[in-house]
C-alpha positions in Angstrom: 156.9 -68.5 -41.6 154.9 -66.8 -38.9 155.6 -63.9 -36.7 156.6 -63.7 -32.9 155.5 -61.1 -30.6 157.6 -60.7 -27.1 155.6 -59.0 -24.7 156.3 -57.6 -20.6 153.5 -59.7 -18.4 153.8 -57.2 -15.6 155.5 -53.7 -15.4 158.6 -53.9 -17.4 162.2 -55.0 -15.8 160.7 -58.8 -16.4 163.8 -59.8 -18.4 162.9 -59.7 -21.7 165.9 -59.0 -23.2 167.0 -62.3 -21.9 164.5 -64.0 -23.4 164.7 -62.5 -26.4 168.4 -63.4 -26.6 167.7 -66.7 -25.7 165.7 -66.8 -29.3 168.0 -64.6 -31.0 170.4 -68.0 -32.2 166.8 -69.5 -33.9 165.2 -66.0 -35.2 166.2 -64.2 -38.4 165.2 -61.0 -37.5 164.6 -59.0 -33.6 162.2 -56.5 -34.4 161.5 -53.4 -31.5 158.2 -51.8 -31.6 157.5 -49.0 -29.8 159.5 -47.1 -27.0 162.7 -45.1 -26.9 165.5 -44.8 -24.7 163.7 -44.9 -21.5 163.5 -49.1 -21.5 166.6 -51.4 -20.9 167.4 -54.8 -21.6 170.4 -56.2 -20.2 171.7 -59.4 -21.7 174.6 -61.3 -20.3 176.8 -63.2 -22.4 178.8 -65.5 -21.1 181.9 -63.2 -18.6 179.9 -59.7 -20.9 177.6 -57.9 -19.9 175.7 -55.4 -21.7 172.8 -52.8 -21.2 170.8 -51.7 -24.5 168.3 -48.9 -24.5 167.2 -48.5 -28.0 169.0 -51.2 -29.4 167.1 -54.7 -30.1 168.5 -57.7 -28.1 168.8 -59.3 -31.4 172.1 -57.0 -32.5 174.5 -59.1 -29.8 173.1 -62.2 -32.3 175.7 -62.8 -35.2 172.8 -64.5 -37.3 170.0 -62.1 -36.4 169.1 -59.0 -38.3 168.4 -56.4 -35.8 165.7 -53.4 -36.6 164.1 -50.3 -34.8 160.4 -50.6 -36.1 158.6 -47.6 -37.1 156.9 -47.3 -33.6 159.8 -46.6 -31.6 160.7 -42.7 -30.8 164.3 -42.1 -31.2 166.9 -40.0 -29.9 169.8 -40.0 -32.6 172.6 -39.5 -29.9 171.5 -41.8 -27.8 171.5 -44.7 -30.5 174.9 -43.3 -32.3 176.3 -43.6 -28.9 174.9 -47.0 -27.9 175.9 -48.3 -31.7 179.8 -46.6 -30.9 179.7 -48.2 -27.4 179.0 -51.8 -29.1 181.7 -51.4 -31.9 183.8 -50.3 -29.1 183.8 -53.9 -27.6 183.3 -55.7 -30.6 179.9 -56.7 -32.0 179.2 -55.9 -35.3 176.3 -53.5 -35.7 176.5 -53.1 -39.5 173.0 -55.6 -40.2 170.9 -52.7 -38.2 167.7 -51.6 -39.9 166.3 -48.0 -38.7 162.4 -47.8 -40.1 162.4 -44.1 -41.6 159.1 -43.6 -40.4 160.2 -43.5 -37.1 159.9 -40.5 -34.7 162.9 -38.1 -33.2 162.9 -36.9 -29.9 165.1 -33.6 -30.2 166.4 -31.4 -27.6 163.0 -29.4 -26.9 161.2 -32.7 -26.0 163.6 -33.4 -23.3 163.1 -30.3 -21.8 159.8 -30.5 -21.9 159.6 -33.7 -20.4 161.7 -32.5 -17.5 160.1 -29.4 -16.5 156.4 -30.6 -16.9 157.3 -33.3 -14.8 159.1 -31.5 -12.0 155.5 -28.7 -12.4 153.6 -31.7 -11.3 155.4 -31.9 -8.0 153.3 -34.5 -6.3 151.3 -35.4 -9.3 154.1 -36.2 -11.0 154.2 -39.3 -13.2 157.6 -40.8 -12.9 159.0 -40.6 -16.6 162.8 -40.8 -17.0 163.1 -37.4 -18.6 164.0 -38.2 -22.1 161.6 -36.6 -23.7 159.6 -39.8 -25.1 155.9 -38.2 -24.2 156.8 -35.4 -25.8 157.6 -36.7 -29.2 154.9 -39.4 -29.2 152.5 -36.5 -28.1 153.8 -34.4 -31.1 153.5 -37.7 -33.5 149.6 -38.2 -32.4 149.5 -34.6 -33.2 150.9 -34.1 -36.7 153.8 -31.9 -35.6 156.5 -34.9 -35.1 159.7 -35.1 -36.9 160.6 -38.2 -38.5 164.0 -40.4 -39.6 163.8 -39.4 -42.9 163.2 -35.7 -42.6 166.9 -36.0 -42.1 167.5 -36.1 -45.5 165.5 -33.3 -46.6 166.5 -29.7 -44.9 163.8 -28.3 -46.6 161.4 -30.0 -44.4 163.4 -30.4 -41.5 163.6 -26.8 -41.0 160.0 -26.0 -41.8 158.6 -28.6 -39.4 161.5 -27.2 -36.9 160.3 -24.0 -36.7 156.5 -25.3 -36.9 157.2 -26.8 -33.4 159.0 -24.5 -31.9 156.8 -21.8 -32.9 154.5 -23.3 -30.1 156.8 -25.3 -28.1 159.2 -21.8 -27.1 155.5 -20.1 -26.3 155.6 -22.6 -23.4 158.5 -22.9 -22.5 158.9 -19.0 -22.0 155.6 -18.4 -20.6 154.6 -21.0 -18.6 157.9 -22.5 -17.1 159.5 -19.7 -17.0 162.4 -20.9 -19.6 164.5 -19.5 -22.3 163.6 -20.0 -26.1 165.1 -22.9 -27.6 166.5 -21.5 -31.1 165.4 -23.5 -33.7 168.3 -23.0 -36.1 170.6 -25.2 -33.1 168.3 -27.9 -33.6 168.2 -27.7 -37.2 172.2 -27.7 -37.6 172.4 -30.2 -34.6 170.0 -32.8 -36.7 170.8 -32.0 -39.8 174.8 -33.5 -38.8 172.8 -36.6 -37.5 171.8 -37.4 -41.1 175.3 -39.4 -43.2 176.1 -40.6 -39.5 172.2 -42.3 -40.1 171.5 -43.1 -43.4 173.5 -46.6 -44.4 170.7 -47.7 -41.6 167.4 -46.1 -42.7 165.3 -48.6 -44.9 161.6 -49.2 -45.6 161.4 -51.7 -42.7 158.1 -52.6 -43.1 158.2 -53.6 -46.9 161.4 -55.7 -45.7 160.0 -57.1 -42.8 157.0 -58.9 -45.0 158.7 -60.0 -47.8 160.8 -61.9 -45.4 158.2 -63.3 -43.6 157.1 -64.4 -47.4 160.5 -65.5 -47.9 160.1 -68.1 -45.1 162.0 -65.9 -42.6 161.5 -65.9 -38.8 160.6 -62.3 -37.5 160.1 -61.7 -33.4 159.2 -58.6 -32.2 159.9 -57.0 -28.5 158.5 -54.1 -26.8 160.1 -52.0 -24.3 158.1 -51.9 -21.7 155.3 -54.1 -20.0 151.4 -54.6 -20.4 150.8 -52.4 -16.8 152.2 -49.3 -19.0 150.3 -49.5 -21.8 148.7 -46.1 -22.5 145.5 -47.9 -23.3 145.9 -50.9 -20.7 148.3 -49.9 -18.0 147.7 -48.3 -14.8 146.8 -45.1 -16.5 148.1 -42.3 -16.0 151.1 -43.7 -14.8 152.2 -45.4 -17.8 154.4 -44.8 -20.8 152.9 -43.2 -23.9 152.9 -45.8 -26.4 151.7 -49.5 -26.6 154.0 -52.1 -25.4 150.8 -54.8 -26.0 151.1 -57.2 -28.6 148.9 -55.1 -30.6 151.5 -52.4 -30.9 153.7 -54.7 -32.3 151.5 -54.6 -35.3 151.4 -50.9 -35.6 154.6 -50.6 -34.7 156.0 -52.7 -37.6 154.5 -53.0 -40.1 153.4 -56.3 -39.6 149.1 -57.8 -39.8 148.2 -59.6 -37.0 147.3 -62.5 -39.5 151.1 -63.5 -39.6 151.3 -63.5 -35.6 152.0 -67.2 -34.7 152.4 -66.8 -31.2 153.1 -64.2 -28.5 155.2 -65.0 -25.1 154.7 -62.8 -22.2 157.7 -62.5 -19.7 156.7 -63.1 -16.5 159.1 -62.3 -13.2 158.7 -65.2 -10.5 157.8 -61.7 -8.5 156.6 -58.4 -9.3 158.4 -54.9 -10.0 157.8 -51.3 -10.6 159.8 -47.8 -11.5 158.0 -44.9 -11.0 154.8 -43.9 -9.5 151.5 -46.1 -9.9 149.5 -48.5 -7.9 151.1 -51.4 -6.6 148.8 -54.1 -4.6 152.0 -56.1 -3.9 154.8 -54.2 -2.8 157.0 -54.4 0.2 158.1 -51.8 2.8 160.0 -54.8 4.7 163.2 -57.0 4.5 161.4 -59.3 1.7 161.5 -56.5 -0.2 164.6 -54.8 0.1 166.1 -58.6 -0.3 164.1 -58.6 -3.3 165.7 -55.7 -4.7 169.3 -56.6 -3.4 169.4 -60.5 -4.8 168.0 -59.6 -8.1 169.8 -56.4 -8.5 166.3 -54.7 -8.9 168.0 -51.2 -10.4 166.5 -49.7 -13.6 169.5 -50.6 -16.2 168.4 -47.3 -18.0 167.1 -45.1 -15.1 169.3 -46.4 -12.4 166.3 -45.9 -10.1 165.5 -48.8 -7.5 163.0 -51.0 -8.5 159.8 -51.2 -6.1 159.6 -55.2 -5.4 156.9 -57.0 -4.4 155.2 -60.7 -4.8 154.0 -62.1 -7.4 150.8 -60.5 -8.5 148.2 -63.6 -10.5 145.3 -60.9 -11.4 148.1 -59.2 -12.7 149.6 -62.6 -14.8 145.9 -63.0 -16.1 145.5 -59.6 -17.3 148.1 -59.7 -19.3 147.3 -63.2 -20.7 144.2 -61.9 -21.5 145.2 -58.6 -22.9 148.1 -60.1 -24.9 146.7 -63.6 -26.3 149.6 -64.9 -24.4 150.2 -68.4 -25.9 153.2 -68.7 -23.6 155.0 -67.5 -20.6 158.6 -67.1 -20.0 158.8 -66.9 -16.2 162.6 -65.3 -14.9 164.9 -65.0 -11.9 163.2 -68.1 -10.2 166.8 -68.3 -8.7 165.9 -65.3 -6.8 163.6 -66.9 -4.7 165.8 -69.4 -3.3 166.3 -69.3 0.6 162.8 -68.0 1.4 160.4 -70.7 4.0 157.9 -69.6 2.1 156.9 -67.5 -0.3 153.3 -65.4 -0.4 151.8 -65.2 -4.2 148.5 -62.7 -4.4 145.9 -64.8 -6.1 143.3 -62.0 -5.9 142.5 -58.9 -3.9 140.2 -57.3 -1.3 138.6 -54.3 -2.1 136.0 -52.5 0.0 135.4 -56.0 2.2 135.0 -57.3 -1.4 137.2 -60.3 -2.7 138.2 -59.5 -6.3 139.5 -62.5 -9.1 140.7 -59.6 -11.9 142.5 -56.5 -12.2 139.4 -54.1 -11.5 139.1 -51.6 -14.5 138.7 -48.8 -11.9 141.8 -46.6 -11.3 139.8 -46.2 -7.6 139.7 -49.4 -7.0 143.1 -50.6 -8.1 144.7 -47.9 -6.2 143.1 -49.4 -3.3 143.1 -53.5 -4.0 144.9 -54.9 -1.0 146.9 -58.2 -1.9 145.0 -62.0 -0.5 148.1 -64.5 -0.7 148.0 -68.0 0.0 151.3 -69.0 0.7 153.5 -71.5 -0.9 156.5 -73.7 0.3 160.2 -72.2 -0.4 163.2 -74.2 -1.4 167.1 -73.5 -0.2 168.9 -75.9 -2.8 170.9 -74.2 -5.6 168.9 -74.3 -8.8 171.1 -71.9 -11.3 172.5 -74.9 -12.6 169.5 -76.9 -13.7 169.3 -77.8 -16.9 165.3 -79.8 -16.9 162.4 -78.9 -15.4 163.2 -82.1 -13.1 166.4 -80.9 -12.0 164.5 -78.2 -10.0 163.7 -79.0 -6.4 160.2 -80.5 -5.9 158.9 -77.0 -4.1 160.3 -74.9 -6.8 158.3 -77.0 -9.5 155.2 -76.6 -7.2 156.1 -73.2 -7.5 155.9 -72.8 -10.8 153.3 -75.2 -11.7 151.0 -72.7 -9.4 152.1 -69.9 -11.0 151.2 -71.8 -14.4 147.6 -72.3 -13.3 146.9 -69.4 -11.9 148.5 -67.5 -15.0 146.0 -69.2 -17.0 149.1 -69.9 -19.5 151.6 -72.8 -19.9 155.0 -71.2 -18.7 157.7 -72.7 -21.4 161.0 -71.3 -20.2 162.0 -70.7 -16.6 165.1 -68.2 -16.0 167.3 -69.8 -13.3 170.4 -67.5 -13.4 171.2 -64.3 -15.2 173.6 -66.1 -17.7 172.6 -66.9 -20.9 173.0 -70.6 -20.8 171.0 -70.5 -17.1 167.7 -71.2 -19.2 165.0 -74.1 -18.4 163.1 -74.8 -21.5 160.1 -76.7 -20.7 158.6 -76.2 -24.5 159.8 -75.2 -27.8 159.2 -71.0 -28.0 159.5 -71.5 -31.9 
């Protein structure tokens, strides 16, 4: 059976984990990639609602077999907490596969991560302080600590000391911080291990043989194609590859076994953090925006920036992704609106521009062209076809569809699980 990818069309916050729980019932196993603990998903099920950070959507699915690929940076009280905080309300987390070739973020990266950011004052990046550069900077750099050096304290302590050995050097000298004694870290991580292990498992191995078995694997990512290190708006972007290509790296998994990859798509745009923007709003639209679809970071708490919907944007990701599908969310929102502007390309120096230009320059300067389309006030949360929907908000979408350059095959109408238009089959 092949492989899914699930990918972010825009800049995170598009609702995958709604989608993903959407395919969770049909999938055998819910794969994340890359990221830590600085994405969210929050998936509502039925009167529940529940925010995951490092967790795949896949664990609230009784059926699915839920596992944190090799890619992903993790911070092991985070995830014992999250894993506590699920038990604590019922879901059984016992299926969840850790790969042991995944990366820790420990207490030095967090710090890190805070105090470079703040020494950047207006420079700054916008990262969420929990030390996820960090570690993937000491994984590209052979000094990272991973999963299984849990179980050996040998190693652990060696590769401890190794980083700190540099990492207090900077801390000391250059921010003006105290020394971070290694042997706290080492005792700290070293209690993390038992707590761990019934989890750990060659996840890539397992992964494969399933998909030889005739098993369905999807894989998420935690972020969105615009904060890609190698195809966001660098360098305000996260430090992995939330592309469908990570999901390769990230698991374990060839691309030869990818079947089809479905990029989330909001029925508007969104940001956290710092960055270029072509669409966002300084007016009511956009602080309604934010205030009907509860545009607040579900792991940052940070306000979402909210703007229209951006199509160079839709078709870069297509393009970047091999999107074979769209998943387009919180159409609902738009309801009550006369009309609604969509950017369909932008001007830059007097200059009308079709693509996402590859300059940061330029981008930083693209001002939005919209053509405006007519809005809808009926009450569509409860359709249940694509007919259902009111004539403008199929006309809606249909544009969106062409000017995506990608057939859109579900449509989010409410938050709720069941509140889910499928126009195709995503399997």
């Amino acid at each position: 059976m092949p492989a899914l990818v699930l990918v972010g069309a825009q800049w995170g916050d598009e609702g995958k984990g709604k989608a993903t729980d959407l395919l969770g019932g049909s999938v055998d196993y819910v794969v994340r990639y890359q990221g830590g603990n600085n994405a969210g998903h929050t998936v509502v099920v039925g009167d529940q609602k529940y925010a995951l950070h490092l967790l795949p959507s896949g664990i609230l699915s009784p059926n699915c077999v839920p596992v944190i690929g090799n890619g992903v940076v993790i911070d092991p009280a985070v995830l014992l907490s999250e894993l506590a905080g699920l038990q604590d309300r019922g879901v059984d987390t016992s299926k969840l596969l850790i790969s042991g070739n995944a990366h820790l973020i420990t207490p030095y990266h967090r710090t890190l991560d805070k105090v470079s950011e703040r020494f950047l004052g207006k420079r700054k990046i916008g990262t969420t302080g929990r030390g996820i550069g960090p570690s993937y900077a000491d994984k590209i750099n052979r000094i990272g600590i991973r999963v299984q050096d849990l179980f050996d304290e040998s190693i652990l302590r060696q590769k401890v000391d190794a980083a700190l050995n540099d990492k207090n050097q900077i801390l000391v000298k250059l921010y003006n911080r105290r020394a971070m004694p290694a042997e706290l870290v080492v005792e700290e991580y070293l209690g993390y291990a038992e707590k761990l292990r019934p989890f750990v498992a060659d996840t890539a191995l397992l992964l494969n043989q399933a998909l030889e078995d005739g098993k369905v694997v999807l894989m998420e990512g935690g972020q969105g194609t615009l904060l890609d290190v190698d195809h966001g708006t660098y360098p305000f972007v996260t430090s992995s590859n939330p592309t469908s290509g990570g999901a390769c790296t990230g698991t374990g998994i060839g691309p030869t076994r990818i079947d089809r990859v479905i990029g989330i798509l909001k029925a508007y745009t969104t940001r956290v953090g710092s960055g270029p923007f072509p669409t966002e709003l300084f007016d009511e639209d956009g602080e309604a925006l934010r205030r009907i679809g509860g545009e607040r970071g579900v792991t940052t708490g940070r306000d979402r920036r909210c703007g229209w919907f951006d199509a160079p944007i839709a078709r870069y990701a297509t393009r970047i992704n091999g999107l074979t599908d769209v998943f387009l969310t919180k159409l609902d929102v738009l309801t009550g609106w006369e009309e609604i502007p969509v950017c369909v390309a932008y001007e830059i120096d007097g200059k009308r521009v079709e693509e996402v230009p590859f300059s940061q320059t330029d981008f930083h300067h693209a001002k939005p062209i919209y053509e405006k389309l007519p809005g809808w006030s009926e009450d569509i949360t409860k359709a249940q076809t694509f007919d259902d929907l009111p004539k403008n908000a199929q006309d809606y979408v249909k544009a969106l569809e062409e000017l995506s350059r990608c057939r859109i095959s579900a449509i989010g109408v409410g938050p709720g699980r069941t509140e889910t238009i499928q126009v195709h089959s995503l399997l």
